[in-house]
matplotlib code that plots the C-alpha trace (Angstrom):
import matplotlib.pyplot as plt

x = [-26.5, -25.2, -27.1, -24.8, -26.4, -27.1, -24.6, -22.6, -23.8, -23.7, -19.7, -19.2, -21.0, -19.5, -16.0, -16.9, -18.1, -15.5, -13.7, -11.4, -10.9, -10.0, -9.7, -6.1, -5.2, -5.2, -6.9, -10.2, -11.0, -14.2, -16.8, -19.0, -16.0, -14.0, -17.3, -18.9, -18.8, -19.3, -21.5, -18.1, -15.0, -13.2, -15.6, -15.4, -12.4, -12.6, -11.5, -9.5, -7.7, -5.5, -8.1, -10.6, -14.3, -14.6, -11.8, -8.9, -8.9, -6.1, -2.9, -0.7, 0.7, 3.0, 0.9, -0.6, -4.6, -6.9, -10.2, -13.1, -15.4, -15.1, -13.9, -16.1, -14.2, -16.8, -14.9, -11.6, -10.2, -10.5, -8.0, -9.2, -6.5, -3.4, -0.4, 1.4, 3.8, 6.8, 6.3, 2.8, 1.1, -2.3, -4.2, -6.8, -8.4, -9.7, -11.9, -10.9, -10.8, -13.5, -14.3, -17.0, -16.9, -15.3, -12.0, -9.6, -10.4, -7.6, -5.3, -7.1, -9.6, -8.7, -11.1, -7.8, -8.2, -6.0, -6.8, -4.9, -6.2, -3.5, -1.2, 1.9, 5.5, 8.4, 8.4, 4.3, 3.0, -0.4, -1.4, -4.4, -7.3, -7.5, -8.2, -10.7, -10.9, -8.2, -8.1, -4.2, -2.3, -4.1, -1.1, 1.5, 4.4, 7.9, 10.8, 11.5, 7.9, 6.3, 2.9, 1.9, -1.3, -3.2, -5.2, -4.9, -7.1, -8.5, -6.4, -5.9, -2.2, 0.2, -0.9, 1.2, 4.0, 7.2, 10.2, 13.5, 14.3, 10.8, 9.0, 6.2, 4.9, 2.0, -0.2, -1.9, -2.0, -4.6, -5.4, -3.4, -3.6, 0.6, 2.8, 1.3, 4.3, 6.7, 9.3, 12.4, 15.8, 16.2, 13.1, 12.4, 8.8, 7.9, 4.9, 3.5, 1.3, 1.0, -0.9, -3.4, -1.2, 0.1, -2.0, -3.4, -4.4, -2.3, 1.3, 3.4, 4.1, 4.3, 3.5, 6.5, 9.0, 12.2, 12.1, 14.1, 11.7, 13.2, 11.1, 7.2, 6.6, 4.5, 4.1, 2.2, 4.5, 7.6, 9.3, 10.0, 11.8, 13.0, 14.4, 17.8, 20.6, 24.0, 27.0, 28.6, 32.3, 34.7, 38.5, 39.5, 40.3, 43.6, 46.7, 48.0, 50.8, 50.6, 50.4, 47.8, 45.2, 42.8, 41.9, 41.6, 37.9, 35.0, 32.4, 30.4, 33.2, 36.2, 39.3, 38.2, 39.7, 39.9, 36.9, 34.6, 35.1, 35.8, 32.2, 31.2, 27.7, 26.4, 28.4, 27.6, 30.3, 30.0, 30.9, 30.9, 33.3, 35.2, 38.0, 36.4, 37.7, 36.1, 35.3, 34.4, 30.9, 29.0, 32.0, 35.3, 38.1, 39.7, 42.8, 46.3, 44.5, 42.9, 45.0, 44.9, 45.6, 43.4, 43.7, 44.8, 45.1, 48.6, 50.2, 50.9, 49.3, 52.2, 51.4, 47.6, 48.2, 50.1, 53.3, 55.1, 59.0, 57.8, 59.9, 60.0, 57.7, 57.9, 55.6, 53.4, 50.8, 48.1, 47.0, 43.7, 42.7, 39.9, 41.4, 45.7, 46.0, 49.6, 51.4, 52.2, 50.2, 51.9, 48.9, 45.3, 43.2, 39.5, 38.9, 41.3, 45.0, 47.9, 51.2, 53.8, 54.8, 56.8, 54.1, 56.3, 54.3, 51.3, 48.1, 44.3, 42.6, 39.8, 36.6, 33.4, 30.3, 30.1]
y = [-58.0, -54.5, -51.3, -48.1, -45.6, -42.6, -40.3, -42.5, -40.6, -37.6, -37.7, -39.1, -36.3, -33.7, -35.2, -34.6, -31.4, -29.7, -26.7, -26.9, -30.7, -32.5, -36.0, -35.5, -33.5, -29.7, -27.3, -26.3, -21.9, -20.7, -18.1, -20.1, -20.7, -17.4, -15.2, -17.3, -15.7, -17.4, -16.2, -14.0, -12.7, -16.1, -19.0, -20.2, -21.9, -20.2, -22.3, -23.9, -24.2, -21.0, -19.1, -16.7, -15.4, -13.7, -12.1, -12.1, -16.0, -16.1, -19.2, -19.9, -23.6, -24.4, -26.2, -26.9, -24.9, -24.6, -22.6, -23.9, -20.6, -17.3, -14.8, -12.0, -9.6, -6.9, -3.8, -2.7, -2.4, -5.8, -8.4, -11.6, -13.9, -13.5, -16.2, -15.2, -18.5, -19.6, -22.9, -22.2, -23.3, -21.6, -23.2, -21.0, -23.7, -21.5, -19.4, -16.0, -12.7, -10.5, -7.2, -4.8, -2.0, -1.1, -0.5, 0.8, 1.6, 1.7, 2.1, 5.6, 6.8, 4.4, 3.8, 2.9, 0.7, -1.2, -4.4, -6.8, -9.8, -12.4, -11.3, -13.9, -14.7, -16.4, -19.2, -18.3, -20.2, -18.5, -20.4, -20.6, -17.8, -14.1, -11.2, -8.2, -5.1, -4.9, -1.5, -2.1, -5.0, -7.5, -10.1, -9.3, -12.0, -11.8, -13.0, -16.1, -16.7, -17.7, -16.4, -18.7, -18.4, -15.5, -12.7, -9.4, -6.4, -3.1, -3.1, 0.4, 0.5, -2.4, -5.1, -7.9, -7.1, -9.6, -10.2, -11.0, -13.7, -14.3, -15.6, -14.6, -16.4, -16.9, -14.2, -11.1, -8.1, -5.5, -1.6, -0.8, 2.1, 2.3, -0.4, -3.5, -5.2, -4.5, -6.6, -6.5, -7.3, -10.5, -11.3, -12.4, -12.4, -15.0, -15.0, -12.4, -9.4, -5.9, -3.4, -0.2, -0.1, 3.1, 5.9, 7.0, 11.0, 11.4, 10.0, 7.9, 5.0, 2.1, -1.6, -2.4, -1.7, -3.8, -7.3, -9.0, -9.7, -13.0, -14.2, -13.8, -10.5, -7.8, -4.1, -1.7, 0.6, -1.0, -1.4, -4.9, -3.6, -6.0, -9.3, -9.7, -8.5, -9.6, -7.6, -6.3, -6.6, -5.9, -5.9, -2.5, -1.6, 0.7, -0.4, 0.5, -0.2, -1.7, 1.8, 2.7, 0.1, 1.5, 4.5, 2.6, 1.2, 3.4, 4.9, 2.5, 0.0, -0.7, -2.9, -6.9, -9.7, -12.8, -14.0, -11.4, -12.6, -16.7, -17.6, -15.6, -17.3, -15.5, -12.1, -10.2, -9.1, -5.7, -5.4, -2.2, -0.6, -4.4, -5.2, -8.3, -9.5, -11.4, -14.6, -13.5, -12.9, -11.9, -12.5, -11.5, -11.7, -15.0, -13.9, -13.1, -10.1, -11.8, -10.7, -8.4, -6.5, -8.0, -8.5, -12.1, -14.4, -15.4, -12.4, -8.8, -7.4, -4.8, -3.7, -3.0, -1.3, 1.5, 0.7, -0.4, -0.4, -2.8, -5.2, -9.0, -6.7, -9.3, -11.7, -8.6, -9.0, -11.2, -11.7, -13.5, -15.8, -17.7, -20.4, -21.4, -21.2, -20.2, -22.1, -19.1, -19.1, -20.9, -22.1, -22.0, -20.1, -19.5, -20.5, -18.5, -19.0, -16.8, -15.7, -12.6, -10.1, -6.8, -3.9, -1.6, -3.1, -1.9, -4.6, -4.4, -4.0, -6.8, -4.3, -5.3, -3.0, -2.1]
z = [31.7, 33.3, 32.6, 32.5, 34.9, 33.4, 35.1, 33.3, 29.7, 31.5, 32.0, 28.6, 26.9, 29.2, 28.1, 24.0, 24.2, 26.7, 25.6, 23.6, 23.1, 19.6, 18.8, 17.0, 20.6, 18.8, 21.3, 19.4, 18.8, 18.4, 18.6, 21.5, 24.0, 23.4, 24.2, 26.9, 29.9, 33.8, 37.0, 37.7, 36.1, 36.0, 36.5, 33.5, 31.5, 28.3, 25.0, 27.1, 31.1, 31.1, 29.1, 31.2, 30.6, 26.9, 24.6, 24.3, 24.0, 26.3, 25.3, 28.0, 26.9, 24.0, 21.7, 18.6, 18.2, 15.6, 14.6, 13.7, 13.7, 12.6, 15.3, 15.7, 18.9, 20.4, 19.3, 17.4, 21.0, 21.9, 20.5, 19.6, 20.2, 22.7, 22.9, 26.0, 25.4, 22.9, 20.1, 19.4, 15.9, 15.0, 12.5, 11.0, 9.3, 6.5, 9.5, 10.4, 12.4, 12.0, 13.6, 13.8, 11.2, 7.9, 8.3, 6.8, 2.4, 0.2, 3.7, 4.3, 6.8, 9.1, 12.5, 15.1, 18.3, 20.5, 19.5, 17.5, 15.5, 16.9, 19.3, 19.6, 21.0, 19.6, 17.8, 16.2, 13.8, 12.1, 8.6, 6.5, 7.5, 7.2, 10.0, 8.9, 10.3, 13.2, 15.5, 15.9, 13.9, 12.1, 13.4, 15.7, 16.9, 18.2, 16.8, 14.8, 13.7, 10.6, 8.7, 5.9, 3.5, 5.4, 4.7, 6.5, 5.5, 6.7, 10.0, 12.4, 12.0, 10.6, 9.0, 9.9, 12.3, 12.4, 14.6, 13.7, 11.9, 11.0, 7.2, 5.9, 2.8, 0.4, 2.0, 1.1, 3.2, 1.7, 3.1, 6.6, 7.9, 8.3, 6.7, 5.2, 6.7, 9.2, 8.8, 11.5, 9.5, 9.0, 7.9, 4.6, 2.8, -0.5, -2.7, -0.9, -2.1, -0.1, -1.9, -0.6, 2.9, 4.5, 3.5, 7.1, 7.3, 4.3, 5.7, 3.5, 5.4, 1.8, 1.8, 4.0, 6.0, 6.4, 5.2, 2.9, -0.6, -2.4, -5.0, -6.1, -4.2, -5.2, -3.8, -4.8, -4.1, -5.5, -2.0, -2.7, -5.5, -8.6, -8.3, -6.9, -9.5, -9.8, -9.0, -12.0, -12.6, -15.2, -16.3, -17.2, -20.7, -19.1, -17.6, -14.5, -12.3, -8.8, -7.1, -9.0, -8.7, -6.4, -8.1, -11.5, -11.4, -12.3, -9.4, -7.9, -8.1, -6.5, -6.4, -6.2, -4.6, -5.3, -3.1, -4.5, -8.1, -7.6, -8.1, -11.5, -11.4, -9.0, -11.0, -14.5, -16.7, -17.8, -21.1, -21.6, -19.0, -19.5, -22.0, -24.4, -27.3, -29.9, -28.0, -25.4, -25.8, -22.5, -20.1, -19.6, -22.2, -22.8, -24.9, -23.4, -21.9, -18.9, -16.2, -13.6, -10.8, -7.9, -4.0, -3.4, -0.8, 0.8, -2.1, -1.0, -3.6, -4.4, 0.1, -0.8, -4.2, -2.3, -3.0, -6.2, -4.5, -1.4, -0.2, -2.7, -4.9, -7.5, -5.3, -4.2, -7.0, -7.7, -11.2, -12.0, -14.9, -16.2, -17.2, -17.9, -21.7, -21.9, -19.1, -17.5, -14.4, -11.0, -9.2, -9.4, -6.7, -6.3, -9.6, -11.8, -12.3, -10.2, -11.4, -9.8, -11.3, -10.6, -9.3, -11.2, -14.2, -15.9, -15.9, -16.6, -12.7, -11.9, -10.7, -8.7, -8.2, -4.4]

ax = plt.figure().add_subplot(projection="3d")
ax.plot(x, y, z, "-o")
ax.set_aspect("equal")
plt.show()
């Protein structure tokens, strides 16, 4: 029977407990590898190969990594993690980013430093965790990354900085010293609550900047502003010839074409600058009423509404229905019904909000 020589041992545990090594092939974080430090600037690996001596914890490969300590970075000038490279995923694990001193209270009196709590480029992936305390940005990445489940308090300057075309979702970002989130257009944000931000030496910076809120949001300061509301629209209760279409809907609103008003879902009647009638209820009147001046498709519409003596003037019109109750109507488009009529004659003008 063989004996394994020790040096044998010695390999195998060297293999286990090198930086940065997981079973499931995720690249481990922590406290001991990010703050070891070799004989000189250099010796040693880091977390992992690519990674020098102390903080930042320095990513240069595309990968997948994960936490499994708390963070704690010297100073507020220090940043704790840096991802130099695109495609990256950063699991916090439920550990976090902690640095030394108070922070910013309520988003006032604000210690500043240049470091940032993660640091990323394109394509970033930071979920499940929280960063304290940041001099700079408690999380900064590029464009097209996401930020899911995360906690961001008491940083410098902005609290979670986004690229374009980036989400942010399910997170909280508490007392920044300028915006709790700033959000390059098109970003959008979900389920997310920013609250206490942008109060530093007395500026008004709010809870955001840019950004798209959809649904769940909350901000202190109202920047994500209400849900979503519907475009009004409305037939007007006046006629008006062809020529005088475009200055027949009320401010705020203008002319509608057919495109604007074909998917009424998405679209409130108003009823009270619109013509109803008694079954009509919330929408638009269903009597012989319903028509109106609108701009159509393959139709002139009377030469844009300027003109009620153009050329085949009695195809220059569109008129739009809900639904063909008398015959009268031609041909169905974009869910009303279409027939022509002179521009010399007076009609109702179908009006959407700007």
């Amino acid at each position: 029977m063989h004996r394994l020589h020790p040096w044998w041992f010695a390999c195998l545990l060297l293999l286990l407990t090198s930086p940065g090594l997981a079973t499931d092939g995720v690249l481990e974080i922590n406290q001991a590898c990010a703050a070891q430090r070799g004989p000189a600037a250099g010796d040693d690996p880091g977390c992992f190969p690519g990674d020098l001596d102390g903080f930042p914890v320095t990513i240069v490969a595309s990968g997948s990594y994960r936490l499994t300590s708390n963070l704690a970075p010297p100073d507020i000038d220090t940043t704790a993690i840096d991802s130099q490279t695109d495609h990256v995923s950063l699991d916090l694990a439920g550990f976090g980013i902690v640095f030394p001193g108070t922070g910013c209270i309520a988003g006032a009196l604000c210690p500043q430093g240049s470091g940032d709590g993660i640091a990323g480029a394109r394509f970033t992936a930071v979920s499940n965790g929280f960063v304290r305390n940041a001099g700079r940005r408690g999380i900064d990445l590029d464009d097209l990354a996401m930020v899911h489940r995360v906690r961001v308090d008491g940083s410098g300057l902005d609290g979670v900085r986004l690229g374009n075309g980036s989400v942010l979702t399910q997170s909280i970002v508490n007392s920044s010293g300028q915006f709790g989130g700033s959000l390059a257009f098109p970003t959008v944000f979900s389920h997310t609550m920013l609250r206490n931000n942008g109060r530093l030496d007395g500026a008004a910076f709010g809870d955001r900047s840019g950004g798209i809120p959809t649904i769940g949001n909350y901000c202190a300061d109202l920047t994500c502003g209400p849900a979503p509301r519907a475009r009004r629209y409305y037939l007007t209760q006046d006629t008006f010839a062809g020529d005088e279409a475009l200055d027949a809907c009320a401010e705020g609103f203008h002319v509608a074409s057919i495109y604007e008003i074909s998917e009424t879902g998405a679209l409130r009647y108003d009823t009270t600058l619109g013509r109803t009638d008694l079954d009509s209820g919330e929408g638009p009147p269903t009597d012989s009423n319903r028509f109106g001046w609108a701009f159509g498709d393959d139709l002139q519409s009377c030469s844009g509404f300027t003109n009620p003596n153009a050329a085949a003037v009695e195809y220059g019109a569109t008129q739009l229905s809900l639904e063909d109750i008398t015959g009268n109507p031609l041909a169905v488009s974009g869910g009303y019904l279409r027939r022509q009529v002179l521009c010399s004659q007076e009609r109702p003008v179908w009006c959407i909000e700007d």
